[in-house]
C-alpha positions in Angstrom: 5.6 -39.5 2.8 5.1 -43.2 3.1 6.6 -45.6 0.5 4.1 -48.6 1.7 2.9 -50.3 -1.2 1.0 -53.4 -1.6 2.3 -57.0 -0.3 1.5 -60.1 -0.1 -0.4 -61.3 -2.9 -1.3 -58.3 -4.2 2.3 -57.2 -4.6 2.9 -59.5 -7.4 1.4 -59.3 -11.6 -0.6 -56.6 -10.2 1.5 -53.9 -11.8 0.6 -50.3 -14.0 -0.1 -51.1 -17.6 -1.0 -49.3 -20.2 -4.4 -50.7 -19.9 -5.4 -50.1 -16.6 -3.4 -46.7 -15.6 -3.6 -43.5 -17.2 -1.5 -39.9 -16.4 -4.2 -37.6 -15.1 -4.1 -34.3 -17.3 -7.4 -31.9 -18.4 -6.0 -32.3 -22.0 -8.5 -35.9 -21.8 -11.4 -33.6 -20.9 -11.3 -31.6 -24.5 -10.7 -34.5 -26.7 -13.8 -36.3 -24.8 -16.0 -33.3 -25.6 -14.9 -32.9 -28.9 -15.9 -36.5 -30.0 -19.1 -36.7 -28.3 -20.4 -33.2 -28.4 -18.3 -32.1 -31.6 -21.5 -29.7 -32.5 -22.2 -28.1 -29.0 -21.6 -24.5 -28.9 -18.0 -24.4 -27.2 -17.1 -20.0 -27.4 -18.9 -17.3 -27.9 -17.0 -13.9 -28.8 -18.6 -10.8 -29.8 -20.8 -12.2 -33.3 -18.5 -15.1 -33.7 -18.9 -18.5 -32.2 -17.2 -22.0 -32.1 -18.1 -25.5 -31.6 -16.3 -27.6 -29.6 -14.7 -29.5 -32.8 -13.5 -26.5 -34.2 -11.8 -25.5 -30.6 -10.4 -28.8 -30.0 -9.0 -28.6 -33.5 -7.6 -25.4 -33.2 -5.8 -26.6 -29.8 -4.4 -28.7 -32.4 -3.1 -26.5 -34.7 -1.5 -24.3 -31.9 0.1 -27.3 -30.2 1.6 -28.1 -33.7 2.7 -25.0 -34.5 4.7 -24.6 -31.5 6.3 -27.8 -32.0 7.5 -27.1 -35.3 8.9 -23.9 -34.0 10.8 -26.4 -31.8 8.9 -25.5 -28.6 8.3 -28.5 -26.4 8.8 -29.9 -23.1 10.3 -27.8 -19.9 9.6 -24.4 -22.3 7.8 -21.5 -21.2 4.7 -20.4 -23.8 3.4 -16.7 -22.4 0.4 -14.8 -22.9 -0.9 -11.3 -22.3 -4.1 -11.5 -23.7 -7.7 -11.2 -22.2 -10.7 -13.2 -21.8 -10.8 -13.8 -25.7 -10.9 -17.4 -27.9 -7.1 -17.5 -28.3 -6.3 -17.3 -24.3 -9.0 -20.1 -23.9 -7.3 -22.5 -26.6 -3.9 -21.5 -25.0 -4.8 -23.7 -22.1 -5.2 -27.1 -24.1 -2.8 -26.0 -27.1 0.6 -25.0 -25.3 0.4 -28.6 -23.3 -0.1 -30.2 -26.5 3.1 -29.3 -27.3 4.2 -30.3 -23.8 5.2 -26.7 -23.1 4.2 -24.6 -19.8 1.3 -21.9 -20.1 2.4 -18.6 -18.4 -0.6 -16.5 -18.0 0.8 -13.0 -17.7 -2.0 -10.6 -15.9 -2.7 -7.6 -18.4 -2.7 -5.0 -15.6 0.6 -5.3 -14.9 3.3 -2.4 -15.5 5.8 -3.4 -18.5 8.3 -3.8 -16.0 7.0 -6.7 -13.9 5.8 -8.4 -17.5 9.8 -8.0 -18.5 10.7 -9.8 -15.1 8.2 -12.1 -15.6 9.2 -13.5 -18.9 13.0 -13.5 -17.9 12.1 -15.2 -14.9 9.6 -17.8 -16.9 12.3 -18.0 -19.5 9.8 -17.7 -22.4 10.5 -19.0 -25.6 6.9 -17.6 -26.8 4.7 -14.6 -26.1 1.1 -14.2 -27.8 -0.2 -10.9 -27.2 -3.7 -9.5 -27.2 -3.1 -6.3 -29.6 -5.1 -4.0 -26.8 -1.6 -4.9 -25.2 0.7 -4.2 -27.6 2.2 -0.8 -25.9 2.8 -3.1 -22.4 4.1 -5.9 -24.5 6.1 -3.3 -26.7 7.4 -1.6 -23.9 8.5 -5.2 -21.8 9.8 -6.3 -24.7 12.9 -3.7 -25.1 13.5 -4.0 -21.0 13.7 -8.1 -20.9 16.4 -10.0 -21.6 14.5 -12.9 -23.1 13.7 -12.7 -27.0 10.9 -14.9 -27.6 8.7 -15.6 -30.9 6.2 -13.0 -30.5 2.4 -13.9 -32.2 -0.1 -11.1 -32.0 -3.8 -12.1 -31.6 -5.4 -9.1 -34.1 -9.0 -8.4 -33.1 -10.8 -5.6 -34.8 -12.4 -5.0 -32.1 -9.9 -3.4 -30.1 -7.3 -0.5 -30.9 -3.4 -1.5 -31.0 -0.8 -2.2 -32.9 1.0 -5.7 -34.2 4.4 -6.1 -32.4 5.3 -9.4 -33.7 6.5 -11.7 -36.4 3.4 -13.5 -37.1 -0.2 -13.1 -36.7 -2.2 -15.6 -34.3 -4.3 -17.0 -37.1 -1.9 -17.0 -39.3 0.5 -19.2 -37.1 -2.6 -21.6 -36.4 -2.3 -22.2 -40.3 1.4 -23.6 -39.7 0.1 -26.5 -37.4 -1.3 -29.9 -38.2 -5.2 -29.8 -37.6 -4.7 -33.9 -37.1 -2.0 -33.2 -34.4 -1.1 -36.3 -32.4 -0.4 -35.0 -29.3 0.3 -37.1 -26.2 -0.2 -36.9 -22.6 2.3 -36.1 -20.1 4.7 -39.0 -19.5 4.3 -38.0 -15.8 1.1 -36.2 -14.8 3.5 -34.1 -12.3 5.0 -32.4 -15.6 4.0 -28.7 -15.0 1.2 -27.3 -17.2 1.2 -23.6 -16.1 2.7 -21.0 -14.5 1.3 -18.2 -12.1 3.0 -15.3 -10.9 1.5 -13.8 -7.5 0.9 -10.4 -7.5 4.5 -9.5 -6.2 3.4 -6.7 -3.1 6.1 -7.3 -1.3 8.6 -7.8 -3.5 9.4 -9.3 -7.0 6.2 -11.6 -7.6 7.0 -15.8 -7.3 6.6 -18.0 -10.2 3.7 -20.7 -8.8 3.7 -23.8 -10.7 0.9 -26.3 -11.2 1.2 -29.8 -12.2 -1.2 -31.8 -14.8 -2.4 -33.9 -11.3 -3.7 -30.8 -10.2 -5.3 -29.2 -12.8 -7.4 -32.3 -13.6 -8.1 -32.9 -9.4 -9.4 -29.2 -9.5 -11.3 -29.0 -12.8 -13.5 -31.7 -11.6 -14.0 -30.2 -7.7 -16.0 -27.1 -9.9 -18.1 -29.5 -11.1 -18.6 -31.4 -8.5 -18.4 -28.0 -5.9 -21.3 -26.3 -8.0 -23.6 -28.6 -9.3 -22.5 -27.3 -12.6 -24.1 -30.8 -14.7 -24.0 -31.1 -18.5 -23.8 -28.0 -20.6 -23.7 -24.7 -18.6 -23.3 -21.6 -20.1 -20.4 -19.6 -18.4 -19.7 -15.9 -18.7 -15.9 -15.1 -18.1 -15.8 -12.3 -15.7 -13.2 -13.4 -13.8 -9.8 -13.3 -16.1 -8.4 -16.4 -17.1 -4.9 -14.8 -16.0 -6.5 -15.6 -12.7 -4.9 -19.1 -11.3 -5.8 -19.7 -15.0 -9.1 -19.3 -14.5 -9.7 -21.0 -11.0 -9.2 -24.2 -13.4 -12.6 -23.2 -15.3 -10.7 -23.5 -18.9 -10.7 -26.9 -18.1 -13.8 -27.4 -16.3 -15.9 -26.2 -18.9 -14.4 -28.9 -21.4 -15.4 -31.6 -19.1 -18.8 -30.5 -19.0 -19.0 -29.3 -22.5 -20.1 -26.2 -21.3 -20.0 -22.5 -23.7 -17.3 -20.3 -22.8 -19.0 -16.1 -23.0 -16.2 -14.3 -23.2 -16.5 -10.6 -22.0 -13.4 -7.9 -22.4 -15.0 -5.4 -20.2 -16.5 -6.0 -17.0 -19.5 -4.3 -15.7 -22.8 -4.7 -14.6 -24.6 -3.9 -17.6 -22.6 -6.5 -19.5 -23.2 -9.0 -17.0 -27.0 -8.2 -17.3 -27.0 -8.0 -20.9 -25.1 -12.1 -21.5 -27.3 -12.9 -18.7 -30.4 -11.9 -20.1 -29.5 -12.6 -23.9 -27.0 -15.2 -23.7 -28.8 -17.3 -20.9 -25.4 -17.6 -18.6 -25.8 -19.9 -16.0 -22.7 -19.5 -14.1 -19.5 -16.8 -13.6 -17.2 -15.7 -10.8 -15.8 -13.1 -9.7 -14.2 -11.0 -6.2 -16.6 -9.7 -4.3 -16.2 -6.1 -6.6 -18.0 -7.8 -9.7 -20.7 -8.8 -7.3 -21.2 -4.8 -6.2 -21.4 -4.1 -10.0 -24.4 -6.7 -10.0 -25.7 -4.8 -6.6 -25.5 -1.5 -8.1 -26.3 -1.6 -11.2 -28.7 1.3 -12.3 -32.2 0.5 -14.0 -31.4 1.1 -17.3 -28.3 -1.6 -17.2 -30.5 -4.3 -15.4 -32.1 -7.0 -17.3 -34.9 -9.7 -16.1 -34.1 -13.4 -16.4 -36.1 -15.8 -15.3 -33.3 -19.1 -15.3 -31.3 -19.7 -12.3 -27.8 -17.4 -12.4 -24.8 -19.4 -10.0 -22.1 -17.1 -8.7 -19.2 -18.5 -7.1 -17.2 -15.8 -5.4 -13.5 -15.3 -3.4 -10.7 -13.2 -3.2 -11.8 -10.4 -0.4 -14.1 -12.7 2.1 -17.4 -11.1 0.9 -19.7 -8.7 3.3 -22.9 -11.0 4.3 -24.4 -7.6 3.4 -23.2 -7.8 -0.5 -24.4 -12.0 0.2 -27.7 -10.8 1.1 -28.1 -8.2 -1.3 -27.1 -11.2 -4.5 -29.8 -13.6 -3.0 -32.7 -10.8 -3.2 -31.4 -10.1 -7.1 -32.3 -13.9 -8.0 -28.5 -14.6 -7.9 -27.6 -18.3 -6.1 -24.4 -17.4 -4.6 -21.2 -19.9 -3.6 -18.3 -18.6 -1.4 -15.1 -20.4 -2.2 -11.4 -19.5 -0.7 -8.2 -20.1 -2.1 -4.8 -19.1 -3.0 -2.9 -18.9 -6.2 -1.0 -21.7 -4.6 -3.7 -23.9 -4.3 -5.2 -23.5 -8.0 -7.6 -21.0 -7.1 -10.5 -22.7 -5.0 -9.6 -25.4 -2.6 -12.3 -24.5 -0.1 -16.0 -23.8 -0.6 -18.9 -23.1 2.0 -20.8 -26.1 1.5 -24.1 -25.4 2.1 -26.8 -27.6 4.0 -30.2 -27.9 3.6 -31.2 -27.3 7.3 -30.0 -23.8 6.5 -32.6 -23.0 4.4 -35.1 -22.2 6.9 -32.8 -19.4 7.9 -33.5 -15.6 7.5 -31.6 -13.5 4.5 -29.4 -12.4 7.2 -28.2 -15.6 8.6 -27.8 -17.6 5.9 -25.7 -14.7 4.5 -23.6 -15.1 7.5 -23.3 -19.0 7.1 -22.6 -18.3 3.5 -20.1 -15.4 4.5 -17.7 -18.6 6.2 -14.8 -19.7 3.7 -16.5 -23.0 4.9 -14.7 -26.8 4.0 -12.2 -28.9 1.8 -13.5 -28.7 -2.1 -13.4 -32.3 -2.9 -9.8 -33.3 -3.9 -8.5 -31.4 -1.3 -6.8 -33.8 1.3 -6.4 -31.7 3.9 -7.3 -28.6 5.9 -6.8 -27.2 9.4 -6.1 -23.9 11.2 -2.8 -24.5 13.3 -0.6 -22.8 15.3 2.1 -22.0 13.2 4.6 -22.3 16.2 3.8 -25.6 17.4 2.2 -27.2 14.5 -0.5 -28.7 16.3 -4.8 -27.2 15.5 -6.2 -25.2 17.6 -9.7 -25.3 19.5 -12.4 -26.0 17.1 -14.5 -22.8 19.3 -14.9 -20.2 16.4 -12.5 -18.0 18.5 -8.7 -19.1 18.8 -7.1 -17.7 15.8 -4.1 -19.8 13.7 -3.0 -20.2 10.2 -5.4 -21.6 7.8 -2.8 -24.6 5.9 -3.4 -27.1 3.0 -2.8 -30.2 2.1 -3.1 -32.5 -0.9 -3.2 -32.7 -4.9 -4.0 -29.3 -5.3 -1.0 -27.5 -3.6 1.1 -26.1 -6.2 4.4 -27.7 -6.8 6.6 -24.8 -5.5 7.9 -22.1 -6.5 9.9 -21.5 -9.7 13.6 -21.3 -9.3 12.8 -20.3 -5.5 13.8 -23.5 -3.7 14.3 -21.8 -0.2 10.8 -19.9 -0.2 9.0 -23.8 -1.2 10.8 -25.3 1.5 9.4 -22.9 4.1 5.9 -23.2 2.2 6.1 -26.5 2.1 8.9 -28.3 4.1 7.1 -29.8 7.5 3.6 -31.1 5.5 1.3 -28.5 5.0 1.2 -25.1 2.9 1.5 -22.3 4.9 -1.7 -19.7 3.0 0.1 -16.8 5.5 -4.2 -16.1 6.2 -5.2 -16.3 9.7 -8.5 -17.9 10.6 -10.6 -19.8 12.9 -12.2 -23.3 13.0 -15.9 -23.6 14.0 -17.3 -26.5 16.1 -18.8 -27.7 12.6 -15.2 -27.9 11.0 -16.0 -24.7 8.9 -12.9 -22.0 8.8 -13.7 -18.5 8.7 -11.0 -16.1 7.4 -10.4 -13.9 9.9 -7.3 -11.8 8.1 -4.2 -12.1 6.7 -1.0 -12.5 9.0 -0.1 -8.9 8.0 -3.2 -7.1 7.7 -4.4 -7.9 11.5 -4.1 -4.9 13.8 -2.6 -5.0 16.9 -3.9 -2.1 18.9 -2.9 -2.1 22.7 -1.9 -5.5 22.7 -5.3 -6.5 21.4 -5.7 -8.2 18.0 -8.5 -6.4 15.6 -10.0 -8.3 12.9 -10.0 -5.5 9.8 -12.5 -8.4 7.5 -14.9 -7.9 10.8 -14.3 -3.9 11.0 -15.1 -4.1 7.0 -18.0 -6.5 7.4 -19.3 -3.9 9.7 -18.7 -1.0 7.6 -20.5 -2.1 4.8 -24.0 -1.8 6.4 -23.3 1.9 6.9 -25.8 3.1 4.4 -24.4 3.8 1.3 -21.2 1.8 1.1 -20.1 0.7 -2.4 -16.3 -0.5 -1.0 -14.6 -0.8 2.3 -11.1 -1.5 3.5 -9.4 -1.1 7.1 -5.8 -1.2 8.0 -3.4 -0.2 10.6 -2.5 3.6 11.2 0.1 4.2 13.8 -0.8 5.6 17.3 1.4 7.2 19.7 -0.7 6.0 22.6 -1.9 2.1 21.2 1.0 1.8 18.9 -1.6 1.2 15.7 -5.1 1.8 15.5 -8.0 1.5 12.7 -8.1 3.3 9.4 -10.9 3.1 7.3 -11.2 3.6 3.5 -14.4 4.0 1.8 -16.2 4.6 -1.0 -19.8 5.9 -1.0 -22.3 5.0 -3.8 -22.8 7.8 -6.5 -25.0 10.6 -4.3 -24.3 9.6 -0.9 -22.7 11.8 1.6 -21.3 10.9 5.1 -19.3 12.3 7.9 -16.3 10.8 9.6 -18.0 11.2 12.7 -21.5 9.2 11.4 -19.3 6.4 10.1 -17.0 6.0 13.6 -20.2 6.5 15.9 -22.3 3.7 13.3 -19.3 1.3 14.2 -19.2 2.5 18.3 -23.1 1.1 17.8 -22.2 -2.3 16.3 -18.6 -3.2 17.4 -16.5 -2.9 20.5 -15.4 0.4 20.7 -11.8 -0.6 20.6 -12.4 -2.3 16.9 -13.7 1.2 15.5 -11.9 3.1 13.5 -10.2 6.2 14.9 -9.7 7.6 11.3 -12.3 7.5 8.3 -11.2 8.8 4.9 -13.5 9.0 1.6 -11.6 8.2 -1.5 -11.6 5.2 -4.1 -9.8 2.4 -3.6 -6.9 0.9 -5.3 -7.5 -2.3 -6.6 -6.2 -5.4 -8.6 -7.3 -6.8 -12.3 -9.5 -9.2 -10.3 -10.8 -6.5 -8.0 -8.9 -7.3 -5.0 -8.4 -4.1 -2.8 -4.6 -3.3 -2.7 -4.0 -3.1 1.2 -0.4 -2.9 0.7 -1.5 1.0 -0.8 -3.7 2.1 2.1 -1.5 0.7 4.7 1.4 3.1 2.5 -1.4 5.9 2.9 -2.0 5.1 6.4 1.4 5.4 7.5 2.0 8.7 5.8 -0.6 10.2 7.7 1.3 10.4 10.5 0.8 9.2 14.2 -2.3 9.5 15.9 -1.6 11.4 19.1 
């Protein structure tokens, strides 16, 4: 990194001040809202709503509390809670106290939440009481013995674990709080643990810089202007939310918050909430899809839909444009905040059919705007490859909104990190027009007689078989081409299929050495964020045996 700085005349009494430079943290977005917009609507939850003064005051109180409990800078805060009021003010009332959020995903075995918590070090855990027996049950098997604070809804069934309840504790802090800003705005603000399918999951942390940088690329990304209403599908545990927490104060938009995901509850906060945006994998899109006539609602106001994880079908694509739905792709990694890459769209691409501009849209696509840098290289030599659509590299990053590494895991952030660029582990290519497209990830390509197979293009494939809810293809091992395709899938309620229709539908559409050799019916295993668990299949796969 260079350490040029200015010279000449403008090297001297042209210095930082006070005045003229401020630490860049999302805390300045919520206390902007709060004093212009102080009446807006800021959550909605179930019958009860806020306005943004009353959230920004009870940031206030929480960030007080937890200082008076001594929690403060370099301490860990946890949460296990879902999308819910408490886990939204979490995001803007732990930093007040200068302390580091640890979003803990609620799926998660007891276990992994104990190793989380003695790896994050937490000196707090607030727990959603529809996870009390996880949070029970980590509790005993971690070292760690932080304050516990149970969030009580009566909504939900559970039990209160702790020492004091979450409204209660709010009642302990100062609703006049002074909080600061980060002295440095590379102080940490969260924590994320990756999902951990290979292994113990890695502690990613993100730095006030970033979360600001990427809070404003959503709004600048979508279009999202003054006020949206947002409906949180995706979980806030989720690379905290893809930044959205934080977004949504700097627009003053309303937070819907939604503890069950499903297509009639997406319907229903559509049609009587008037949601203008939410996110989600490309498995809360299929809920949309397939959604039966008595759980679809009419709206007549334009819906946004920003969507990653799995690169979606341009099938599923389609189908979300024909439902009204105004769909953006975005890619990114829990390492990069969430989204760091969208498919910007371009108005010459209107004029396309459904099916093509699915398939422009189906492209991970560009840099989101305060990402520096992006390129598919060859991870041997370092250098890009061909901009022809067809040499496959890594897909790397560069910029503000790379994490800062990995907690107490110096040797993994130096490999990451160590010769300039993140290494995302996804292999791609790079179009003519600088768009990437995803073409797998370094493990989940098949190599099948020497030849590399694309399983996103085998699944893309597979999902305009008629009657395809969910698809996923991985490696099964071959006597005679040492692996070959397996395909998982799940048909829509009242569909049958054969093994033979599917492989002979694919022999009509793809080169026959891309087609599957095996087909097996079945649900698929899949993540709190609906991200199909290859890491399972391939387990399935391989216990199947050789292919002869």
């Amino acid at each position: 990194m260079s350490d040029i700085v200015d010279t000449g005349p403008y090297a001297t009494g042209l210095q930082k001040r006070v005045a003229n430079f401020t630490q860049l943290s999302p805390l300045s977005f919520i206390k902007r809202t709060a004093s212009v917009y102080p009446e807006y609507t800021s959550i909605v939850h179930d019958d009860r709503s806020y306005t943004w003064l009353e959230t920004y005051t009870r940031c206030r109180q929480l960030g007080s509390a937890l200082k008076k409990r001594g929690i403060g800078a370099g301490d860990t805060v946890a949460v296990l809670m879902s999308n819910i009021p408490a886990m939204y003010e979490a995001h803007f009332g732990v930093s007040m106290a200068g302390a580091v959020l640890n979003t803990i995903n609620t799926r998660l075995d007891a276990a992994t939440v104990a190793f989380i918590l003695d790896h994050g070090e937490a000196k707090v855990l607030i727990t959603d009481k529809e996870f009390s027996a996880t949070a029970r049950a980590a509790l005993t098997q971690c070292k760690s013995k932080p304050l516990v604070i149970d969030v009580d809804d009566d909504k939900v069934d559970g039990e209160l674990i702790g020492e004091v309840e979450y409204e209660s504790f709010l009642n302990e802090g100062d609703p006049e709080f002074e909080w600061t800003l980060p002295k440095d705005e590379w102080q940490a603000i969260s924590l994320n643990y990756t999902s951990g399918t290979t292994g113990d999951p890695k502690g990613v942390v993100y730095h006030h810089r970033g979360a600001y940088l990427n809070a404003i690329s959503n709004v600048v990304g979508w279009n999202m202007g003054h006020h949206p209403v947002y409906l949180w599908t995706l979980p806030m545990f989720h690379c905290n939310g893809w930044c959205f927490p934080w977004t949504l104060a700097a627009v003053a938009g309303t937070s819907v918050c939604l503890r069950k995901v499903s297509g009639e509850n997406i319907y229903n906060a559509i049609a009587d909430r008037k949601v203008t945006h939410f996110c989600g994998a490309p498995i809360v899109l299929g809920m949309v899809i397939n959604a039966t006539d008595q759980e679809h609602r009419t709206f007549s106001h334009e819906v946004n839909v920003m969507t990653a994880a799995a690169p979606p079908p341009a099938q599923v694509l389609a189908a979300m444009e024909q439902g009204g739905f105004k769909v953006t792709h975005v890619y990114g990694l829990t390492e990069t905040y969430g989204p760091a890459v969208m498919c910007a769209w371009k108005d010459e691409w209107d004029g396309l059919s459904v099916e093509e501009r699915a398939h422009e849209k189906s492209r991970q696509g560009v840099t989101y705007h305060m990402l520096e840098g992006l390129d598919v290289i060859d991870p041997e030599t370092m250098q890009p490859v061909p901009r022809d659509g067809e040499t496959m590299g890594e897909v790397m990053f560069q910029g503000n909104i790379v994490m800062k590494g990995y907690l107490k895991n110096a040797a993994t952030t130096n490999e990451s990190l160590g010769d300039g660029w993140f290494h995302s582990g996804d292999l791609g290519v790079m179009h003519p027009d600088n768009y990437i497209q995803l073409k797998d990830r370094s493990k989940d390509i098949i190599i099948s007689g020497g030849e590399n197979i694309s399983s996103i293009e085998v699944e893309d494939t597979l999902y305009k078989f008629p009657g395809v809810d969910a698809a996923a293809v991985v490696a099964r091992p071959d006597n005679k081409w040492g692996e070959t395709p397996c395909a998982f899938i799940t048909l829509r309620s009242g569909i049958e299929a054969s093994e033979e229709e599917v492989i002979q539908f694919c022999r009509d559409n793809l080169a026959h050495y891309k087609c599957p050799k095996t087909v097996i019916f079945s649900e698929l295993p899949k993540t709190s964020t609906g991200k199909i668990q290859k890491f399972k299949l391939r387990e399935r796969a391989k216990e199947l045996g050789s292919l002869n």
